[in-house]
N, C-alpha and C positions, 0 to 999 in steps of 0.2 A: 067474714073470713079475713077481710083486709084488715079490719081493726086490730083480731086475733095476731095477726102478722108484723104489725108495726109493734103492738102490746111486748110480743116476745121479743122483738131485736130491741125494744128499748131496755129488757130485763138481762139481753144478751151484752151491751154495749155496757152497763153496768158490773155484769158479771168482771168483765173485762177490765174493767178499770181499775176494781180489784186487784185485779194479780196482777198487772200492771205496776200499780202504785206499791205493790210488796216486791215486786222484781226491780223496779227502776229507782224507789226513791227509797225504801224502808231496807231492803239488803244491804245498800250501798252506804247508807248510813250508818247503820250496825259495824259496818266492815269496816268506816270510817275511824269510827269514835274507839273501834279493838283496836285498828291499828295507831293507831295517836295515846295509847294507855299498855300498847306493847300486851293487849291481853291474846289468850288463845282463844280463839271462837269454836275451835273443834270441829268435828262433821257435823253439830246441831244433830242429829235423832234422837230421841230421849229413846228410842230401841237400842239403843248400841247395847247399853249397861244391861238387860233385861236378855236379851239375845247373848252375851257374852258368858253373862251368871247360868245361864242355862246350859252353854257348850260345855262350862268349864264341871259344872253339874252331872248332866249326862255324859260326858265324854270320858271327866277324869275322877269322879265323886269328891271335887272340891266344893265348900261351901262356900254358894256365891256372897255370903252377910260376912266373909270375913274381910281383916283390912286390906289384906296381900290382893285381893280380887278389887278391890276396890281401887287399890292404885295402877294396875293392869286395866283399868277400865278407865280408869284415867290418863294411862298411856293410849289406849286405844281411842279416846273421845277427843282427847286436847293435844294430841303427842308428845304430851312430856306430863308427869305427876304435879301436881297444885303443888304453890311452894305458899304455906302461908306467912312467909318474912314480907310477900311480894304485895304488898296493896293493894294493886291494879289487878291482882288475879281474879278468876272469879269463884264463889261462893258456894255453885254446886260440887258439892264429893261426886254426884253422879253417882251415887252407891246405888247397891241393888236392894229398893225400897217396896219389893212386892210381896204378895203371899208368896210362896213356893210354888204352889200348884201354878202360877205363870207358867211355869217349864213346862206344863205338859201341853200347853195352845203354842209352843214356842219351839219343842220338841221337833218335827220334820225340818224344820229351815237350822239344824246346828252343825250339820256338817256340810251347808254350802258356804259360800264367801261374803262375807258383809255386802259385799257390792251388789250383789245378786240380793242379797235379803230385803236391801234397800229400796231398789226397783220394783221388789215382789210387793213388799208393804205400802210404799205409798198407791200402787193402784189399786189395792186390795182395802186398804182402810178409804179411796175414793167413792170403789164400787160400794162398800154397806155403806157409808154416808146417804149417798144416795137412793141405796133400796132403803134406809131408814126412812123416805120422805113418804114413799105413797103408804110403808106400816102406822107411823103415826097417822096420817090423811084417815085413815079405815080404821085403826081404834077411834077414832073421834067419829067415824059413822060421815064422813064429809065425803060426800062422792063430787070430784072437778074433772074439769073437762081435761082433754088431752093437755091442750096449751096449758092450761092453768097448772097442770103436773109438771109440765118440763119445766116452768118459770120456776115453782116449788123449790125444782131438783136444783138447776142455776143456780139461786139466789142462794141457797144451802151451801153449795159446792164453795160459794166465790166468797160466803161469808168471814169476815177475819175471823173468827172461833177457828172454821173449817179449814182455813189455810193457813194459819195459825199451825192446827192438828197436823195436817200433812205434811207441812215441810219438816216440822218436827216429829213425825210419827209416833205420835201421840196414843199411847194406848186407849186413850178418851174418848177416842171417835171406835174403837170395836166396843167400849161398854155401853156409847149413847145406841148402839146399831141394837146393843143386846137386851138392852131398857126397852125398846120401839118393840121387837120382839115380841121380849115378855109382855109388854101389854096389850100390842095386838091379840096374842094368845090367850090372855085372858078375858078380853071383848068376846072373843068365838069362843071361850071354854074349854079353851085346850089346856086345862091346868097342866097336866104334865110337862109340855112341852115348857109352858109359863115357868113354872119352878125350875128346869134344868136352867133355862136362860138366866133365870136372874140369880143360880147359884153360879153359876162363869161368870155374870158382872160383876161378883165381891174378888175378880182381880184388882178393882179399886174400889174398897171396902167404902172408904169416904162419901163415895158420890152414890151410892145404894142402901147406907144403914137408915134412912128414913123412907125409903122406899118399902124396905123390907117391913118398918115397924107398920106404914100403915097400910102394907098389903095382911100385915094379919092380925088388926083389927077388923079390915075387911071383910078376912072369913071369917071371923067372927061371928058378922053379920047374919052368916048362912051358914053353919057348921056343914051342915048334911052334905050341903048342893058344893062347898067350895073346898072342902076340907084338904081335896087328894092336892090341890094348891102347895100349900103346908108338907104335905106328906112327900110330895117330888120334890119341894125346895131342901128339907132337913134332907131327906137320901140321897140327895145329889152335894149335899154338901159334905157331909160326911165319907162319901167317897171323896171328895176333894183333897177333905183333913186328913185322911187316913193315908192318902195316894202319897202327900206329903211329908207325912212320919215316916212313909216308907223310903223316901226319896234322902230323907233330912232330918233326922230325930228329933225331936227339940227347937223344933224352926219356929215353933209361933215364937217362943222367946226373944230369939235372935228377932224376928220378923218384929215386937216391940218395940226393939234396940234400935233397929232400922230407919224406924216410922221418925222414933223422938229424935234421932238425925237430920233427916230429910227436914222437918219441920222447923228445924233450928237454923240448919242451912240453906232454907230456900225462902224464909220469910218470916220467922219465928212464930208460925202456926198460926197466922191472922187469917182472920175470914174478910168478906168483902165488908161488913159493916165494920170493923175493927178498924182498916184504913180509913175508911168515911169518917166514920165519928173518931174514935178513941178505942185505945182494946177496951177500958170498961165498960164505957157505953155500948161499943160492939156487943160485949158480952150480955150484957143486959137486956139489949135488942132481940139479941141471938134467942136468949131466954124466952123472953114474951112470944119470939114467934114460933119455936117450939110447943110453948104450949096453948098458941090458938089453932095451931095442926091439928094437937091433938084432938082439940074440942071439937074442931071440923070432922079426922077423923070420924072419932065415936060419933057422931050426929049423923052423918052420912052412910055407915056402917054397914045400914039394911038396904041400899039402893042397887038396886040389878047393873051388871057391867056392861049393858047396852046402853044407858039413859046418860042424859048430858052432865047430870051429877056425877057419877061416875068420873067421865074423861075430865069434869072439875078440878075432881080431886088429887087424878093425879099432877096436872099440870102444876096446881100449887105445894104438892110436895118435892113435883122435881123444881121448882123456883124457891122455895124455902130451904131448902138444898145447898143450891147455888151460895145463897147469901148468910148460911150459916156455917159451913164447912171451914177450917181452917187452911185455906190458901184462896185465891185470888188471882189462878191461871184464866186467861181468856177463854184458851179451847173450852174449857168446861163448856162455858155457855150454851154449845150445843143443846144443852137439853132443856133448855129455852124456845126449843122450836116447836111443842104444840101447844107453850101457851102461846105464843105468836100467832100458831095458826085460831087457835077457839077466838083470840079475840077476833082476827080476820075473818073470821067465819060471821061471828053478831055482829060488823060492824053496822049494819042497818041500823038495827035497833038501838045500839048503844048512841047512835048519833041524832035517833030520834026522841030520846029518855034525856031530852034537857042537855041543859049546861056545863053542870058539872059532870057528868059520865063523856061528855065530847072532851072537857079539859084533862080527864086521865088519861083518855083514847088518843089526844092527838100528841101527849105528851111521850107517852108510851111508840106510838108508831114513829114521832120525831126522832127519838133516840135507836130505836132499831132502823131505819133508814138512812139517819145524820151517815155511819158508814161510807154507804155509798155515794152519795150525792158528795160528801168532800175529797172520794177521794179519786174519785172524775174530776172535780175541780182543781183540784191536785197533779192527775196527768194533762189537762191543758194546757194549763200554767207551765207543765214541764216543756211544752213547745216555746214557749215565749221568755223564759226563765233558765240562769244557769241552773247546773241540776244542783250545788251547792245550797246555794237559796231555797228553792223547794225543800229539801232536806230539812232545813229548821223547822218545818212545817211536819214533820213524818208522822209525829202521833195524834195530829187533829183525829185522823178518823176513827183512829181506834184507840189510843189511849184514855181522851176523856169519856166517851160513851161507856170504857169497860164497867164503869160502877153505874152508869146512871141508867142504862137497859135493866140488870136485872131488879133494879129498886123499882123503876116505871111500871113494869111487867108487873113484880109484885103488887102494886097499888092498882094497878088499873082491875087484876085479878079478884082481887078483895073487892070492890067498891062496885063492882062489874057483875057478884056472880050472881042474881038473881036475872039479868037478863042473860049472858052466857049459857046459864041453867036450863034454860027453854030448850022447846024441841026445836032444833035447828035444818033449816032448810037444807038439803040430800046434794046440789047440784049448782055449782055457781061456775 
């Protein structure tokens, strides 16, 4: 019991340093570097635009894809419209870059006050964060102890992806909640329930279109046994589309228009391999690992949603995901978190299986932990250091690790899965 107790305040102290190091040295910096460039920082929520497209939608039957909304959204995010003569400005239009059907998960909160929405969402995208931990923990079939769940929840919460998401309220963190969902419901066979959830995750199409493809090579697997899968997902989508046409005629177009925007002005549609290497090489990567999905995939196809193939499969499609998508936002990484956990789960094994599965594993765990460990290093140093000077340091703990987590993960996943794959121990 005592161990269990020192175990969690060492995960709490951690936790902590975390937000810590985003409140004292990382905000302060930002605010820094706006204010010395004269740029506007805004209220930071990426809900403003989304919340506003919605009021102006529901309230007045404006289209939130036009320009006029868009610069009202830039009054309301920056308080003043981007001037692009201005250099130093920044780069987001902040346009309303979602499907339509947004508005209707966005619907009740449009005729309260931002300030009030704001309060309601970050506790509200807190709470699923962390009912997301013990739904993935139970799709993986991983039964832990109490402490070992609250450390889970912690470490999840204080992760930079996850506060990253919050402070920016991120709609990332209700699709990673609605992913965890879906696939705990299809561990238990709740197909229905599975398909309504992951038709509300194509609020962000990007981080779901490979989820979708190979949940239905999945049923494929098993037409008879999985089909109504498929069958909730398409009726639940289609009420979507339809809810939408009725909302907005013509919105997938506009909703196109949108996308090639956002993409242009938020990074020019690069995925994370694009920055590593080169867009071509990115691309080329991208490709290859497309289609060793696939192959996995169809190979895997006929295997029951109970067995460790199964939770395999998804974790390397939500990691191949990650690394193929065009953008390169932190928060994503969230759905990074049950291959974090399946590898945690083998590590026994994987450390007993020689040299090189210890060299992936400990590469892999380096880079997900680097985080925290510098950025307690970080708040120390803030005792004995002006805060200026730490400041130069802001992005150790999370800038360089953003690409080199999900590359580790991926490789550790790959090279890892025949022991992952095993029947894994119930209770750690």
């Amino acid at each position: 019991m005592f161990k269990r107790c020192i175990f969690l305040f060492g995960v709490l102290l951690m936790s902590l340093s975390m937000w810590i190091w985003v409140q004292s040295i990382v905000v302060p910096h930002q605010a820094a570097e706006s204010a010395k460039l004269d740029r506007p920082r805004g209220n930071l929520s990426d809900l403003y635009p989304r919340w506003w497209g919605a009021r102006e939608l529901l309230l007045h039957r404006r289209d939130p894809y036009r320009a006029d909304i868009t610069r009202e959204i830039q009054i309301g995010y920056y308080g003043r419209p981007l001037d692009p003569t201005l250099p130093n400005d920044p780069k987001d239009q902040q346009g309303f870059a979602y499907p339509i059907y947004v508005v209707l998960l966005l619907a009740p909160t449009v005729t309260l006050s931002f300030t009030t929405v704001h309060r309601i969402a970050f506790w509200l995208l807190a709470a699923l964060t962390a009912v997301s931990v013990p739904l993935w923990l139970r799709m993986l079939g991983w039964r832990v102890w109490k402490v070992s769940l609250a450390a889970w929840v912690l470490l999840t919460l204080s992760c930079f992806p996850s506060i990253q998401g919050l402070k920016l309220q991120q709609l990332t963190l209700l699709v990673a909640a609605l992913i965890a969902g879906c696939t705990y419901a299809i561990s238990r066979q709740l197909y229905v329930v599975a398909g309504i959830l992951l038709a509300l995750a194509t609020i962000k199409p990007q981080l779901v279109f490979l989820l979708i493809l190979w949940i239905c090579i999945w049923v494929i697997g098993d037409w008879r046994e999985r089909q109504r899968l498929l069958w909730s997902f398409g009726i639940s989508m289609s009420v979507l589309m339809l809810a939408g046409e009725l909302l907005l005629p013509g919105w997938i177009r506009e909703f196109r228009w949108a996308m090639k925007d956002y993409y242009r002005y938020t990074g020019g549609g690069l995925s994370i391999l694009d920055v590593a290497f080169s867009p071509i090489g990115g691309k080329i990567i991208s490709l290859i690992l497309f289609l060793v999905l696939l192959v996995f995939a169809w190979r895997n196809r006929g295997w029951d949603r109970r067995t460790a193939t199964f939770q395999w499969s998804v974790c390397l499609t939500l990691v191949t995901t990650l690394l193929i998508i065009p953008t390169y936002a932190v928060y994503n990484q969230l759905l990074l978190l049950p291959a974090a956990m399946i590898a945690l789960r083998a590590r026994g094994q994987l450390w007993e299986r020689g040299r090189f599965l210890r060299f992936f594993y400990s590469l892999a765990v380096s880079a997900i932990f680097w985080p925290f460990v510098s950025a307690a290093g970080l708040v120390v140093a803030l005792a004995f250091l002006p805060g200026y000077t730490i400041q130069k340091a802001w992005g150790l703990p999370a800038l360089y690790p953003s690409f080199a987590i999900p590359v580790t993960t991926y490789a550790l996943l790959l090279v890892a899965k025949d022991v992952v794959t095993e029947e894994p121990q119930t209770v750690s």
